[in-house]
N, C-alpha and C positions, 0 to 999 in steps of 0.2 A: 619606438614611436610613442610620444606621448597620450595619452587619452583624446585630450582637442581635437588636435592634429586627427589621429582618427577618427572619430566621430562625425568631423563636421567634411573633413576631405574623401574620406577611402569610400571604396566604391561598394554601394548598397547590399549586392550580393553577396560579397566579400567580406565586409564586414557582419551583415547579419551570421554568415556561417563560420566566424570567428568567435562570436559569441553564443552561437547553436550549438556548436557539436561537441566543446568540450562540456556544455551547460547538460547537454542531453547525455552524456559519455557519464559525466559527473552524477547523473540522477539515476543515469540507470544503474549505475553500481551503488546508488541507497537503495533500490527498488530492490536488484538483486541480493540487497545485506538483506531487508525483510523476507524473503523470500527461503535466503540461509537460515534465518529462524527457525523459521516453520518446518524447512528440509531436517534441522536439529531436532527441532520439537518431535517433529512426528515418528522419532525413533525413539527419542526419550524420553516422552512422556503419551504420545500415542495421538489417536483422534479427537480425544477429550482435550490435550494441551492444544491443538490448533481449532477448535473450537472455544478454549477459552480466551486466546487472545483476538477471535472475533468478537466475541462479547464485549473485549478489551475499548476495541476501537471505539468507536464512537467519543470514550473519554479521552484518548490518546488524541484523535486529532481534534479534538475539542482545543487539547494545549497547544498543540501544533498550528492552529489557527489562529489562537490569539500573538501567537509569536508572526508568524507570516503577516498577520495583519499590522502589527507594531514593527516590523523589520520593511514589507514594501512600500507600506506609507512612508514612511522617511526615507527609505532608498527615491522616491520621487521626488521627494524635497529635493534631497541631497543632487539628484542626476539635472532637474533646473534651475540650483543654482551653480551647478557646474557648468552645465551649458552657457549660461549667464555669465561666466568669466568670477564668480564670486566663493571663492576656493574657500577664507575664512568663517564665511556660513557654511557650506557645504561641510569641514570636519566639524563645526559644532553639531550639527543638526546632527552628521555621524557617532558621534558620543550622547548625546542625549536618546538616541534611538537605544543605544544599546541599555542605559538605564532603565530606560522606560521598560524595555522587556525583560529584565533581572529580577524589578518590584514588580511588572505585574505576575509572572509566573510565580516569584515567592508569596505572594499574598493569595492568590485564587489555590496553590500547593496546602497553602496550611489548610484553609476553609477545607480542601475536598478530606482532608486528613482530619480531620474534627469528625466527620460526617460521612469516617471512613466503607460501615457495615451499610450502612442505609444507600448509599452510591452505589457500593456491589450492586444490592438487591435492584434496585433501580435499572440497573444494566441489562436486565433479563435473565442472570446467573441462576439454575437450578441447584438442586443437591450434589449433581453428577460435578456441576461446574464450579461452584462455589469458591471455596478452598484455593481452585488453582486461580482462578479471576484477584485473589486476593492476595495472595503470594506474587503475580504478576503484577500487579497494580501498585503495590505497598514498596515495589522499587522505582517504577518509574513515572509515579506523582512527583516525588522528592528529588526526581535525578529528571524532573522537565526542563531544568536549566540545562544542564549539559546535554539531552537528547537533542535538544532543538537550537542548539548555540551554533550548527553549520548553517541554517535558515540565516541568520545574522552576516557569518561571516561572507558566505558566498555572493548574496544578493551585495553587499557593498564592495567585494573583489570585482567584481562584473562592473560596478559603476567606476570603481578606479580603473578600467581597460584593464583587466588581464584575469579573461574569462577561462585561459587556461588552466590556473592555477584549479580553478572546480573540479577539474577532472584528478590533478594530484589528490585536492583533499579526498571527493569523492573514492579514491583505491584507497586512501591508507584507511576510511570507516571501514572498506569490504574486507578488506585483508587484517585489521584488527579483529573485524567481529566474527570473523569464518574461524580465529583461532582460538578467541575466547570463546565462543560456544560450543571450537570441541572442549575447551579444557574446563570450562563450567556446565555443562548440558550432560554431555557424553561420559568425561573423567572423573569428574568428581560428583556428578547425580547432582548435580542442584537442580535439576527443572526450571521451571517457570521460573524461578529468581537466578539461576543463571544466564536465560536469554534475558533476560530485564537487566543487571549488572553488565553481562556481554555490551546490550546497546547503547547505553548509557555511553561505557567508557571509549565504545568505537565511535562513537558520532563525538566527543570530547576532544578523541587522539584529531581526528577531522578534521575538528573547528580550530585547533592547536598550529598547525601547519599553516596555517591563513592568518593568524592575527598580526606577525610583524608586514602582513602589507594594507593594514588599517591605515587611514586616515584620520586620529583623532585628533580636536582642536577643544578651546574652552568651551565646555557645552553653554548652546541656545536654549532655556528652557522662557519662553515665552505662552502664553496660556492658548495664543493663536498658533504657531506652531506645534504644540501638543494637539489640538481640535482637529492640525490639517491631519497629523499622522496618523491617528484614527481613524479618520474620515475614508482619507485619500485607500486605506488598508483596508476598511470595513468590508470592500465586495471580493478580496481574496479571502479575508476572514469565514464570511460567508458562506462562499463556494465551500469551503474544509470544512464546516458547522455543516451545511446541507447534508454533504454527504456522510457524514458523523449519523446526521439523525437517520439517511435515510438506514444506511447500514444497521441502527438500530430499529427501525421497524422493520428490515429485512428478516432478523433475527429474530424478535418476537412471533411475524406471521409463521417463518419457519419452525421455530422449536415447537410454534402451537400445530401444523400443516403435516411436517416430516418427521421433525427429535432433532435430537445431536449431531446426528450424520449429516441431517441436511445442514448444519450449520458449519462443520467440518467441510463440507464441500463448499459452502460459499466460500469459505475461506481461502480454498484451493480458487476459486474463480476470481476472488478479488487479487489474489500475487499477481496473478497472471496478468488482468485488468491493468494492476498498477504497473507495472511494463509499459503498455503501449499512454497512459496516463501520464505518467512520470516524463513521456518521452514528448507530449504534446506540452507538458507544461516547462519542460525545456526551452523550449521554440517560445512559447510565451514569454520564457521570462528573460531571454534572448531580445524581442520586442523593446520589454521597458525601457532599461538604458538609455537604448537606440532612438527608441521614440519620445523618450522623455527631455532628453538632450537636445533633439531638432525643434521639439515644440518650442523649448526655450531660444534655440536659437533663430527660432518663425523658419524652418525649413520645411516645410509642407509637401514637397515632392520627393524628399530622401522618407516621410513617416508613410504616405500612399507605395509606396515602392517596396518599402520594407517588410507590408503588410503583405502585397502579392506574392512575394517568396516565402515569407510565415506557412498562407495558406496552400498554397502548391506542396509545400514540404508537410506539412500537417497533412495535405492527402496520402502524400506517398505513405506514410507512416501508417496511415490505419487501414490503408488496403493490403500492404505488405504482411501487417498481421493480423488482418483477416483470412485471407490465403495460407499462411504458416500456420495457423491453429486450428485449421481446417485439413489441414495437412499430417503436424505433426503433435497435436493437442496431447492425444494419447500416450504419447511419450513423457510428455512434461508432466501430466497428470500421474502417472506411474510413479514418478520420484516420492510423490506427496502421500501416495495412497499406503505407501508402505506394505503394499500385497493384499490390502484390504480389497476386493473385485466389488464389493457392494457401493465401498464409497466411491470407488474411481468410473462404476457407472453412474453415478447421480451424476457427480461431477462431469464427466463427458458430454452426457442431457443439456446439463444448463451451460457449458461453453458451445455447445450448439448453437444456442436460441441467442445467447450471451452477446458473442461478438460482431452480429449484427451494430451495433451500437460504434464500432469503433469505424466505420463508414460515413459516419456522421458527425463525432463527437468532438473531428478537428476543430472546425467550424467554431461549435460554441464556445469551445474554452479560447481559441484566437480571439475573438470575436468580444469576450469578456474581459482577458487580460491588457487588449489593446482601450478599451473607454477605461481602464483602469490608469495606462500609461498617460491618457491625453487628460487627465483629471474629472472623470464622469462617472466616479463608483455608482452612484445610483442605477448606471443603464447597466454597468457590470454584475453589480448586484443581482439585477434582476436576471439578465442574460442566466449567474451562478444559482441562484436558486429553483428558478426554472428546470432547467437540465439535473440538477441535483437532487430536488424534492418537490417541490411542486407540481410537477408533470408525472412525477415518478408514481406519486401516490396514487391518481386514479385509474392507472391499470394497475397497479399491486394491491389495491382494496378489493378491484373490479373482477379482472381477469379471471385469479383462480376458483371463482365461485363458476365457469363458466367452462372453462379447459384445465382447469386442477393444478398443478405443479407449474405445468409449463409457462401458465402466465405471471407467475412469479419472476420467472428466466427473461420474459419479453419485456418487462415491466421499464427497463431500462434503454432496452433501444427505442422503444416506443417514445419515453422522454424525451429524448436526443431529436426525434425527427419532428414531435411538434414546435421543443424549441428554436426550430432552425428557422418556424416563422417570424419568430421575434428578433433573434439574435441579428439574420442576415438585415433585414429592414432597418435595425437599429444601426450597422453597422455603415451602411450608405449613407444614413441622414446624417452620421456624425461626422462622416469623410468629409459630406458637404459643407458643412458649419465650418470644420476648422478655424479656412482662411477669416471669420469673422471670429472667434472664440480664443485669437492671440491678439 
C-alpha cells in the first residue's frame, strides 16, 4: 500500500501503531546499543570509562541535536508537501536536507577540533578523567557524520510509509556494535576508542541498510526553504541541547557533591532513563508523519485522534517502567556496577527518587513533538526546555543544600510536573486553533 493511500485512508489506531512500534522497537535497540557500551566499558576500562563518557555527552548530543534539528525540519517540509500531492518538492527538499546536515556537522567538527584541549576542560573532565574524555571524543567529533547519518535516514523512511524498515536498521546498529565492542573494547584493549570506532561504524552499517529506500530529486535549495528547516527543527534541537546542558550541570554539581562514582552512577541512571525516553520519543516521532500529512491534507480529526492514542500509549509506557524498576532495578544496575557494591548503592538511591519522573514525562515530550508536527516550534521549544532545563535547575541548585544528594535525584521529576502546567494548556489551545491555522 502506497504512502497516500495510507495516510489519508487507514484507520488511526492502526496506522499510528504501524508507525510506533517498529519506530519504538527500532530506538530501543539504539538505546540498548548505548547501553552495550557502557556494559563493554565497565569491564574494560572500569567506572572511570562510564564516567567518562558522561562527561562525553553534553557534547555528543550537542551534534546529535543539530542533526535532529536539520533532519525533522525538513522531514516536515518534506511530509506537507507530500500530503499536498507535490512529490517533486518533496525529494528536493529530501536531498537538500541531507546536505544541509553533511556541511553543517563538518564545519561545527573542524572548529570543536581546533579547540580540541580547551572543550575537554570545559566538559567538567578532571585528572582521573581527562585522557579518557579525549581518547573518547577525538573519535567521535570526526565520525559525527556517520554516528548520526541513521537520525537522517529513518526520519525520511517513516515519511516515505515504511516505518518497518527502523526496526531492520535499528538490529543491524545493535548487532554490529555488540560485536565490535567485544572485538575493539574486550580483544584488542582499545578502550575508550574502541566503543567510539565500535559506534561510529554500527550506526554507519544502520544508516547503509536504508538509503536505496530514499527519495532523492534535484535539490530545492531556496534561502526560505533553508530558514523553514531550521526553524521548523529548532524545538527538537533544543529539547537534545537542554538536556546536553542540563546533564552537564548534573556532572559538575556531582563531581563537586559526590566524585566520580557519583558520576558513574548517573551514568548508570541515564542508560536506563534513555529506555523509557527513547521509547516515548518513538511514539513522537510516530506523530509527525501522521500529523504532518493530515495537516496538509486539512484533516483535523485523524491529527485530534492520533494524539489520543500517542498519549494513552505514552501512559502505558512510563507506569510500566516505573513498576519494573521498582521491581527489578537492582538487577539491571548489577550488570553496570561490575561488583562494585558502593557504586550500585548510589545508583539504586537515585533510580529511587529518579523514576518518579517517568509518570509524567509522556505528556511533555508528546505534547512538544506534536506543536512541532503542526508547525509551532516556538510552543515546542518552550514545552523542551522547560522539562529539560529550566524547571530542572531550580531544585538542582536548590534542593541539595536542604536534603543533600537526594535532591539532586528529585531535581528531575520535579521538572516534569511543573512543566505539565504549560505543556497540557499549551496543548488544548493549539488543538483549538487548528481548524483556523490551515
Amino acid at each position: 500500500m502506497s504512502q497516500n493511500i495510507t495516510l489519508e485512508n487507514g484507520c488511526v489506531k492502526k496506522l499510528f501503531f504501524k508507525f510506533a512500534l517498529p519506530s519504538i522497537l527500532g530506538m530501543l535497540i539504539v538505546s540498548l546499543q548505548i547501553m552495550v557500551d557502557g556494559l563493554f566499558l565497565s569491564k574494560g576500562v572500569g567506572a572511570q570509562g562510564l564516567a567518562a563518557v558522561n562527561l562525553s555527552m553534553p557534547l555528543i548530543n550537542l551534534l546529535l541535536s543539530i542533526a535532529l534539528m536539520i533532519c525533522i525540519g525538513g522531514g516536515v517540509l518534506v511530509g506537507i508537501a507530500s500530503g499536498n500531492g507535490n512529490e517533486t518538492r518533496a525529494k528536493g527538499l529530501t536531498s537538500l536536507t541531507l546536505v544541509l546536515l553533511l556541511t553543517t556537522l563538518l564545519i561545527i567538527s573542524v572548529f570543536l577540533l581546533s579547540n580540541f584541549e580547551t572543550v575537554i576542560m570545559l566538559l567538567g573532565a578532571n585528572e582521573e578523567t581527562f585522557v579518557l574524555v579525549k581518547k573518547y571524543l577525538a573519535i567521535l567529533i570526526p565520525g559525527s557524520i556517520f554516528f548520526s547519518m541513521p537520525i537522517f535516514t529513518e526520519t525520511f523512511v517513516r515519511i516515505a510509509g515504511k516505518p518497518n524498515q527502523v526496526f531492520i536498521s535499528g538490529s543491524v546498529c545493535f548487532i554490529a556494535n555488540v560485536f565490535l565492542d567485544y572485538i575493539f573494547v574486550l580483544k584488542l584493549g582499545m578502550g575508550m576508542e574502541g566503543a567510539a570506532v565500535a559506534s561510529c561504524f554500527a550506526n554507519m552499517f544502520g544508516a547503509l541498510t536504508l538509503f536505496h529506500h530514499m527519495r532523492f530529486g534535484k535539490i530545492i535549495c531556496t534561502l526560505k526553504d533553508i530558514k523553514e528547516i531550521f526553524y521548523n527543527g529548532s524545538s527538537e534541537m533544543l529539547t537534545v541541547i537542554s538536556s546536553a546542558i542540563t546533564i552537564y550541570i548534573f556532572n559538575i554539581i556531582i563531581m563537586k557533591n559526590i566524585g566520580v562514582l557519583g558520576v558513574s552512577a548517573l551514568t548508570i541512571v541515564f542508560y536506563i532513563n534513555s529506555i523509557v525516553n527513547i521509547s516515548l520519543y518513538g511514539l513522537s516521532q510516530a506523530l509527525q508523519p501522521i500529523i504532518s500529512y493530515n495537516l496538509g491534507a486539512n484533516r483535523i480529526d485523524k491529527i485530534k485522534d492520533v494524539l489520543k492514542v500517542a498519549l494513552k500509549s505514552g501512559a502505558v509506557i512510563g507506569l510500566t517502567t516505573f513498576i519494573g524498576m521498582h521491581l527489578f532495578g537492582d538487577k539491571i544496575i548489577y550488570l553496570f556496577s561490575n561488583g562494585n557494591k558502593e557504586l550500585a548503592d548510589l545508583t539504586n538511591k537515585a533510580i529511587f527518587f529518579f523514576t518518579f519522573a517517568y509518570l509524567l514525562s509522556f505528556i511533555n515530550i508528546i505534547s512538544s513533538s506534536f506543536h512541532t508536527s503542526i508547525e509551532k516550534p516556538f510552543e515546542s521549544a518552550f514545552i523542551s526546555c522547560g522539562r529539560s532545563i529550566i524547571f530542572v535547575l531550580i531544585p538542582l541548585f536548590i534542593l541539595p543544600a536542604f536534603i543533600g544528594e537526594i535532591g539532586i535525584w528529585l531535581a528531575i521529576p520535579i521538572a516534569e510536573l511543573i512543566c505539565l502546567g504549560i505543556s497540557i494548556p499549551l496543548m488544548k489551545k493549539s488543538l483549538k486553533k487548528l481548524p483556523l491555522s490551515i
